[in-house]
C-alpha positions in Angstrom: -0.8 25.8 0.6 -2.0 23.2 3.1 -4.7 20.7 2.7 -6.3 19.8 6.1 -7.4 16.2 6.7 -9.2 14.8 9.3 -9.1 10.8 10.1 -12.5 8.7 11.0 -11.7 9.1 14.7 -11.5 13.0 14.2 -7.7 13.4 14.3 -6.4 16.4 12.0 -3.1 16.2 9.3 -2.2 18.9 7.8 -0.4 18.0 3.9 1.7 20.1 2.7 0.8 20.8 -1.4 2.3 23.3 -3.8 0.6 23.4 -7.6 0.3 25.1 -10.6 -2.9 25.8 -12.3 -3.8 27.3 -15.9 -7.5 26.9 -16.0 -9.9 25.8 -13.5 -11.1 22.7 -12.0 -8.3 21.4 -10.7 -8.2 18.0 -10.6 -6.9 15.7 -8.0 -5.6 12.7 -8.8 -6.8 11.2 -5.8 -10.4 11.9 -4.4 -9.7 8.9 -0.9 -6.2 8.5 0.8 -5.6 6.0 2.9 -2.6 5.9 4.8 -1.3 2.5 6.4 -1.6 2.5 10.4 0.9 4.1 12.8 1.1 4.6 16.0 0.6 8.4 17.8 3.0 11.3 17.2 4.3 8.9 14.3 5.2 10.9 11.2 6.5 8.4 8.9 3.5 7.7 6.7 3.4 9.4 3.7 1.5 9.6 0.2 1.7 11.7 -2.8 -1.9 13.7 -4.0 -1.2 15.3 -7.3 -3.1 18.5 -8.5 -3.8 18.2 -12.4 -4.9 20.9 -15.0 -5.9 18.8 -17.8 -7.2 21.5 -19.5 -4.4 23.0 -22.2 -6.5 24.7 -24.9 -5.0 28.3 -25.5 -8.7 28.9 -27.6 -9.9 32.4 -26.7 -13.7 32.1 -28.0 -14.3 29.6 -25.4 -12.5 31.0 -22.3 -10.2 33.9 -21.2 -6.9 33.9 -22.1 -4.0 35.7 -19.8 -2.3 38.8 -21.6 -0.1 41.4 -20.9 -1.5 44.5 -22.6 -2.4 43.8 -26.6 0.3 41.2 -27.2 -0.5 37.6 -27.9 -1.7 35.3 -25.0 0.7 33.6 -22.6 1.1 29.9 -22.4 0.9 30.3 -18.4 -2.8 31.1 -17.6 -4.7 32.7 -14.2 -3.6 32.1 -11.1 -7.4 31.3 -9.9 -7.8 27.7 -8.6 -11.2 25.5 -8.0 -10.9 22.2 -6.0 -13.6 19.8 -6.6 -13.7 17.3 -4.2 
């Protein structure tokens, strides 16, 4: 997926972002990136935003838990994602 930035004089990035999520919210690790000045049409900055899922908890009385059919729950959870920002 793409995340879609816009600078303070209205220019857009687009950042390019793959992630795997168990349990929502997401976290970033990141909430403000600041890239160092360049000049137009420059594509040589770069910075790394990481998507975290700190949540690990495989406990079924306090959230779902993925299954196929009646077997025991899978370690890789929903694919549903929730960015707070």
């Amino acid at each position: 997926f793409e995340l879609v930035c816009k600078s303070e004089i209205n220019r857009c990035f687009k950042l390019a972002c793959r992630a795997v999520g168990v349990h929502p919210p997401l976290e970033l690790s990141h909430y403000q990136v600041k890239f160092v000045a360049t000049s137009l049409s420059d594509t040589s900055a770069a910075a790394t935003l990481y998507v975290i899922n700190s949540h690990v908890s495989m406990n079924s009385l306090t959230h779902s838990v993925p299954r196929i059919g009646s077997e025991d729950a899978s370690p890789v959870g929903p694919t549903s994602f929730e960015f707070l920002l």
